[in-house]
MDTraj code that builds the backbone (N, CA, C; nanometers):
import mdtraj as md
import numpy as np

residues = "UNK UNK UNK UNK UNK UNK UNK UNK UNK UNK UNK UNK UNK UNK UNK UNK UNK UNK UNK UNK UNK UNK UNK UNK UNK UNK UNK UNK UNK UNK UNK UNK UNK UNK UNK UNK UNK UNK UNK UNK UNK UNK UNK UNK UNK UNK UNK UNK UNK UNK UNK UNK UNK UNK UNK".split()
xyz = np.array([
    [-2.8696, 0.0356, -0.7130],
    [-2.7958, -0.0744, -0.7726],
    [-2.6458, -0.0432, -0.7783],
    [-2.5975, 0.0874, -0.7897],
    [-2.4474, 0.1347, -0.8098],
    [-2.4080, 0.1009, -0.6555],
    [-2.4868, 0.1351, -0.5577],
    [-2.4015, 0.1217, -0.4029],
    [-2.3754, -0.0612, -0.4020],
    [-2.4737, -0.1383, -0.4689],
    [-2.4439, -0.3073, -0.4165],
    [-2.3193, -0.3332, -0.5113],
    [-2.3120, -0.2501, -0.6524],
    [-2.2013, -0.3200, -0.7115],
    [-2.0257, -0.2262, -0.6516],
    [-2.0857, -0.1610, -0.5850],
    [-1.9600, -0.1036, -0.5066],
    [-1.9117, -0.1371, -0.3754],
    [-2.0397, -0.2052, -0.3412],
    [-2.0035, -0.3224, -0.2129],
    [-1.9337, -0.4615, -0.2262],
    [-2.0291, -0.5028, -0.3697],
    [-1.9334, -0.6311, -0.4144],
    [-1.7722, -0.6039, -0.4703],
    [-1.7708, -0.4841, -0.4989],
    [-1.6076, -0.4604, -0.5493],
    [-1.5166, -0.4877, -0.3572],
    [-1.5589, -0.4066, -0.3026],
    [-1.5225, -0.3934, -0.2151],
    [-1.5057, -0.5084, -0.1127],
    [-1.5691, -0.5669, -0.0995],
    [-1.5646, -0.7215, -0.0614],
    [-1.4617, -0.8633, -0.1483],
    [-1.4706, -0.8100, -0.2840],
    [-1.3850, -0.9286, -0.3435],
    [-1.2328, -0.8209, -0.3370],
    [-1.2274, -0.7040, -0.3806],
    [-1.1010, -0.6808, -0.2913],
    [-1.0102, -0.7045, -0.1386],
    [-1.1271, -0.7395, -0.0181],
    [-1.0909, -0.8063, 0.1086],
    [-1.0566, -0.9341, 0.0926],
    [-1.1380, -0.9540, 0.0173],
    [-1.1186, -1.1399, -0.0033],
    [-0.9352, -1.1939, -0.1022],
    [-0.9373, -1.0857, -0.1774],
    [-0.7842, -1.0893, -0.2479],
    [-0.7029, -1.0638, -0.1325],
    [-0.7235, -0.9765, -0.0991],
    [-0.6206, -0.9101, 0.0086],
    [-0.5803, -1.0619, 0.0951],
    [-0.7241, -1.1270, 0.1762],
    [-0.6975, -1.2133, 0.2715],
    [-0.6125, -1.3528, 0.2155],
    [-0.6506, -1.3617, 0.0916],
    [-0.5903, -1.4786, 0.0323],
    [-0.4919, -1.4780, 0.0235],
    [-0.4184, -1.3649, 0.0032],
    [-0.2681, -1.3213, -0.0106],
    [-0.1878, -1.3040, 0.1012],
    [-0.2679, -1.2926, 0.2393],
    [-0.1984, -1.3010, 0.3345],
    [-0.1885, -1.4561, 0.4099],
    [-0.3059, -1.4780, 0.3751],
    [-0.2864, -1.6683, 0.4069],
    [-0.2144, -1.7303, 0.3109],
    [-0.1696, -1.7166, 0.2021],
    [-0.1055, -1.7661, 0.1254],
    [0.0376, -1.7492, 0.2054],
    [0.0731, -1.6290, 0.2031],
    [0.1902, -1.5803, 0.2678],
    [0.2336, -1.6803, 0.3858],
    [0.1292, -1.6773, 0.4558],
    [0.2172, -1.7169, 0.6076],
    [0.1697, -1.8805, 0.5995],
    [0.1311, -1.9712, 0.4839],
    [0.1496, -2.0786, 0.4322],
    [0.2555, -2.1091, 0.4244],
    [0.3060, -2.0727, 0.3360],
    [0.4675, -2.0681, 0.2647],
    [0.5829, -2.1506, 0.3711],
    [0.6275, -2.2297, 0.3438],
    [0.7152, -2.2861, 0.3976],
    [0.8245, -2.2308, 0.4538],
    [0.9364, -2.0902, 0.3723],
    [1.0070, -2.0132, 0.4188],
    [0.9514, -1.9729, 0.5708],
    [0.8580, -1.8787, 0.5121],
    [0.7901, -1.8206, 0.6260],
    [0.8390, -1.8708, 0.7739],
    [0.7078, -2.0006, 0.7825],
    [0.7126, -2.0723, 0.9018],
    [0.8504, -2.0969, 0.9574],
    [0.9482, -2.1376, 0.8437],
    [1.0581, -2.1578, 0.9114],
    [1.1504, -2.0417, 0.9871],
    [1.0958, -1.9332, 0.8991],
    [1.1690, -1.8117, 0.9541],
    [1.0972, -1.7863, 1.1143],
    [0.9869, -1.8105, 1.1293],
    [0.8915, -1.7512, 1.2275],
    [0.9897, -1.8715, 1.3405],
    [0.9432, -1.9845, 1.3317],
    [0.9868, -2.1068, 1.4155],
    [1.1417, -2.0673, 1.4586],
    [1.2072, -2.0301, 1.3273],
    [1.3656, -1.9600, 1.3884],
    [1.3887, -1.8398, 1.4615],
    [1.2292, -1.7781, 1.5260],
    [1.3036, -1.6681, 1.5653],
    [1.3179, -1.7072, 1.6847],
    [1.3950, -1.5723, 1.7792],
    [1.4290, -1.6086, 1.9380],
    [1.2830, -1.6149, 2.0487],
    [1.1853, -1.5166, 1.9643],
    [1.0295, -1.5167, 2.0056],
    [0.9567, -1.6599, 2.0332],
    [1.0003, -1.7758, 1.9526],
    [0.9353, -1.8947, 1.9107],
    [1.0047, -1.9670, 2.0056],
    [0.9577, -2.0161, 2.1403],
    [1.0272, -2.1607, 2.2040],
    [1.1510, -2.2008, 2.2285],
    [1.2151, -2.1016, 2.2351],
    [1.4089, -2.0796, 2.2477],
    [1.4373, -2.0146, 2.4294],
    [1.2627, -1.9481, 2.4548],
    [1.3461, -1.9239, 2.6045],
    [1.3390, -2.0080, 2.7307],
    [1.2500, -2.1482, 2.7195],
    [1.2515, -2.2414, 2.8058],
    [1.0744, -2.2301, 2.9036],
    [1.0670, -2.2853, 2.9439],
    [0.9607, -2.3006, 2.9885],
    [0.8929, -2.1435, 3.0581],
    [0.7184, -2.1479, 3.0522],
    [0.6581, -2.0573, 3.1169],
    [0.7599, -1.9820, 3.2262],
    [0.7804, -2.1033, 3.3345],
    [0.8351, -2.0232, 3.4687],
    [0.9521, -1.9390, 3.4423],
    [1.0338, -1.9972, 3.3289],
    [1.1542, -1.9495, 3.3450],
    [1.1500, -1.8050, 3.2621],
    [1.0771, -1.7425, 3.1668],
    [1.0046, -1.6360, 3.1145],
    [0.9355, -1.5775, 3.2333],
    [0.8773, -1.6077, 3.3193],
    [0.7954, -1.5261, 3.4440],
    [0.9192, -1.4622, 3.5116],
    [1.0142, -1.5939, 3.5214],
    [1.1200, -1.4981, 3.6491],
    [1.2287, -1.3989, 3.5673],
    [1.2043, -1.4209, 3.4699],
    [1.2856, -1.3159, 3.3793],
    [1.2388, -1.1980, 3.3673],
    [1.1002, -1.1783, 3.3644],
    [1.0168, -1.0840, 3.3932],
    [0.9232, -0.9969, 3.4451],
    [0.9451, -1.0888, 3.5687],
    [0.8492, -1.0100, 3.7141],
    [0.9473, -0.9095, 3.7319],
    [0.8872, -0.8054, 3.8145],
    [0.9367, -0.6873, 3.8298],
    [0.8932, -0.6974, 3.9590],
])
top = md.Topology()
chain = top.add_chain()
for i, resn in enumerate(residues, 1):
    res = top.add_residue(resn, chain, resSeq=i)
    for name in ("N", "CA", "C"):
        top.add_atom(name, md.element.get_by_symbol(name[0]), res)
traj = md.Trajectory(xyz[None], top)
C-alpha cells in the first residue's frame, strides 16, 4: 500500500509540473514573445530557407 501512495504522489506532482508549463506557454506575453522571434516566419518562404542552407 506505501509503493501505490508513492506512485500517486508522484503522478500528481507530473500533473502540477505539466499544468504549469501549459499555463506558461498560454500566457499571452509568451506567444507574443515566441511569434516575435526571428525563428517564427520572418525568413520568407520554405525555398528561400533551403537556398540559404544547402550546402
Amino acid at each position: 500500500m506505501e509503493g501505490l501512495a508513492n506512485i500517486l504522489v508522484g503522478l500528481a506532482a507530473l500533473a502540477v509540473l505539466a499544468i504549469a508549463v501549459l499555463a506558461h506557454d498560454w500566457s499571452g506575453g509568451f506567444r507574443k514573445r515566441m511569434l516575435g522571434r526571428r525563428s517564427h516566419g520572418s525568413y520568407g518562404t520554405l525555398r528561400d530557407w533551403w537556398l540559404r542552407h544547402r550546402h
